[in-house]
C-alpha positions as CSV (number, residue, x, y, z in Angstrom):
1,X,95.0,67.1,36.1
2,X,96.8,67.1,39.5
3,X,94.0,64.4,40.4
4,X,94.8,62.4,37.2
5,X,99.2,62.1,38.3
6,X,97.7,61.1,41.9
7,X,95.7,57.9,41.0
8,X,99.1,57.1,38.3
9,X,101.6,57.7,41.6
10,X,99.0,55.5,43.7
11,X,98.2,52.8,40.9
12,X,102.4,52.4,39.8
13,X,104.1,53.8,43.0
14,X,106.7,56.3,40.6
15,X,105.7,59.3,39.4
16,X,108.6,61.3,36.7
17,X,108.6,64.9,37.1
18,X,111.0,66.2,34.3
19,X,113.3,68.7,35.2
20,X,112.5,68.8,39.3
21,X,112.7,64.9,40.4
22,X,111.2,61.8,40.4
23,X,108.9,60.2,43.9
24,X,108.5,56.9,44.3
25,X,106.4,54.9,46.8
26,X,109.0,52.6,48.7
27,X,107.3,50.1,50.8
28,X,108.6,47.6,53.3
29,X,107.0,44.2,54.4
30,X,105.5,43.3,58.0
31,X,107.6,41.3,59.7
32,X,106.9,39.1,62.7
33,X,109.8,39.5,65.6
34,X,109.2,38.3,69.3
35,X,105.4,37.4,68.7
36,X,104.4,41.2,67.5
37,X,104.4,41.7,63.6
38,X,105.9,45.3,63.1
39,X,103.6,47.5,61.2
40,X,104.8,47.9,57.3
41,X,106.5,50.7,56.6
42,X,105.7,53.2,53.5
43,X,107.5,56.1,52.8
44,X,107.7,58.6,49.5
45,X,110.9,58.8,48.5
46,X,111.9,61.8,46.5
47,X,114.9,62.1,44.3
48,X,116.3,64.6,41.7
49,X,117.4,62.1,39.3
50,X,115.7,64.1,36.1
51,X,113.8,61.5,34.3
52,X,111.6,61.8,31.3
53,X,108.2,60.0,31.6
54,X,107.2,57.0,29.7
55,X,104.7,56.8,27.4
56,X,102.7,54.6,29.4
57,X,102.4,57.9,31.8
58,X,101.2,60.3,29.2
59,X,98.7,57.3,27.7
60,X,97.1,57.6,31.1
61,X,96.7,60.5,31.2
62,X,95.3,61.1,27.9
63,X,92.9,58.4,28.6
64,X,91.9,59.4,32.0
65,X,91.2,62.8,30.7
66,X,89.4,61.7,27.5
67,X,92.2,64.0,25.5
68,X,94.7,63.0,22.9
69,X,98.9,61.9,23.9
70,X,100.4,64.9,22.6
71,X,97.5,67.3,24.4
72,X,98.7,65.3,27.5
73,X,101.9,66.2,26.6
74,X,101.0,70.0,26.6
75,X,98.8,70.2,30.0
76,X,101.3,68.1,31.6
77,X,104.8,70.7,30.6
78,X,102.5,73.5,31.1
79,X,101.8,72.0,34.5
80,X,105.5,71.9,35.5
81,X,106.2,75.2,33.9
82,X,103.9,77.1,36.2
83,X,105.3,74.7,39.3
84,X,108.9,76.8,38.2
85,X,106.7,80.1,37.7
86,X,104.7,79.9,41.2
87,X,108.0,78.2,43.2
88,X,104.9,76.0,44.4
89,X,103.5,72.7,43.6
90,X,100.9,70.8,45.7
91,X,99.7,67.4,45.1
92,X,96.8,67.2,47.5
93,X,97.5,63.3,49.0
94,X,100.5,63.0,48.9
95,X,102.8,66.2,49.2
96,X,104.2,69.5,47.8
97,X,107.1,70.8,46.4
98,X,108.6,74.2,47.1
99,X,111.5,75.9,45.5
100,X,114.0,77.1,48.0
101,X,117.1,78.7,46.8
102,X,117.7,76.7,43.8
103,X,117.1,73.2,45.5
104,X,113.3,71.5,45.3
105,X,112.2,70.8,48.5
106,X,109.7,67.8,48.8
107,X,107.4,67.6,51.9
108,X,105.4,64.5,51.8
109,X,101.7,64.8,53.6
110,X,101.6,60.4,53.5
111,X,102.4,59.4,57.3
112,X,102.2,55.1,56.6
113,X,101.6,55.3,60.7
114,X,98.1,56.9,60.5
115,X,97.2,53.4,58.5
116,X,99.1,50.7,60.0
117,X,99.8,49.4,62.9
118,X,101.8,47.0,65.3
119,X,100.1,44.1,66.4
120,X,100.4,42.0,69.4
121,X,99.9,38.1,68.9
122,X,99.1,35.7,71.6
123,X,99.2,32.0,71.7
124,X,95.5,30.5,71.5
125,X,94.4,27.3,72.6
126,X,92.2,25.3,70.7
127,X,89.7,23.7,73.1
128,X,86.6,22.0,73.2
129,X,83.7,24.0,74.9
130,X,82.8,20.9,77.7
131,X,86.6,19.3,77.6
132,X,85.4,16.4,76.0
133,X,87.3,15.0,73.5
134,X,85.7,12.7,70.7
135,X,87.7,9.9,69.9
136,X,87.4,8.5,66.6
137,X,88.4,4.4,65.6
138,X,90.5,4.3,62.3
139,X,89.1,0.6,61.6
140,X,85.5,2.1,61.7
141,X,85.5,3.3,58.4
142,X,85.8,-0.2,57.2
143,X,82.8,-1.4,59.3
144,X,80.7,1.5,57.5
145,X,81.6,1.2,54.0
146,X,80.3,-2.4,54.2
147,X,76.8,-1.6,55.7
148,X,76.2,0.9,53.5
149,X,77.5,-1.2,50.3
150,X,75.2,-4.4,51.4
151,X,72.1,-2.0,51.7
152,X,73.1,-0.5,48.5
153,X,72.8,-4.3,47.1
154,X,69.4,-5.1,49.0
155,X,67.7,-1.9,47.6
156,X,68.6,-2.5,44.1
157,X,67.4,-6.4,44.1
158,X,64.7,-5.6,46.2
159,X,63.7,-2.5,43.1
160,X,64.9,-5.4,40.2
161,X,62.7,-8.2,41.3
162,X,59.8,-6.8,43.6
């Protein structure tokens, strides 16, 4: 079960937990400033904002777990009820919760730093192995078209009357 609510947190980024909180996956671009792009930033983000979850969530789960919505339903309260009962809740990849004098405590095990990474750019020059430059004539084109056109002509009279 805890494996199922992992791959839903990774796959949608929000994760409800009713009556303890709600995570979400907040993420923020790479950006490019004085020629190094900054490494993106991903942090999870917990809140107690008590939120019920959707239907989509329990569908998932249900499906994942080849059991019906309201069984998912059951597992998933029954879940969160021994979480209250054990003051304890560990959700392998990505953190755990601990109840500490009436507050939930959420320490997150996701460190965005152990994946990305700054990176250095450098200006590259685009040159030719020997330094010699090929210089191409715009009116050649011309020239060519009209060879290959009057060969194209003197191999199909040449087929038609030989």
């Amino acid at each position: 079960m805890k494996n199922t609510i992992e791959k839903y947190f990774i796959a949608f980024g929000y994760l409800s937990l009713p009556n303890i909180g709600t995570i979400k996956l907040i993420k923020k671009d790479a950006i490019l400033e004085n020629g190094i792009w900054q490494a993106p930033d991903e942090n999870i983000l917990f809140e107690t904002i008590y939120d019920v979850p959707s239907k989509h969530f329990y569908t998932y789960i249900a499906d994942a777990l080849s059991i019906s919505n309201d069984h998912a339903i059951l597992k998933y309260e029954q879940l969160l009820n021994d979480f209250v009962v054990n003051q304890k809740f560990e959700l392998n990849g990505l953190g755990s919760f601990q109840i500490e004098a009436e507050h939930v405590l959420f320490n997150s095990h996701y460190n965005a730093s152990n994946y990305f990474e700054s990176i250095s750019i450098e200006s590259v020059k685009n040159i030719n192995g020997n330094n010699n430059q090929i210089q191409i004539r715009k009116g050649d084109w011309f020239i060519w078209a009209f060879v290959i056109t009057f060969l194209a002509i003197i191999a199909i009279l040449i087929k038609n009357y030989l």
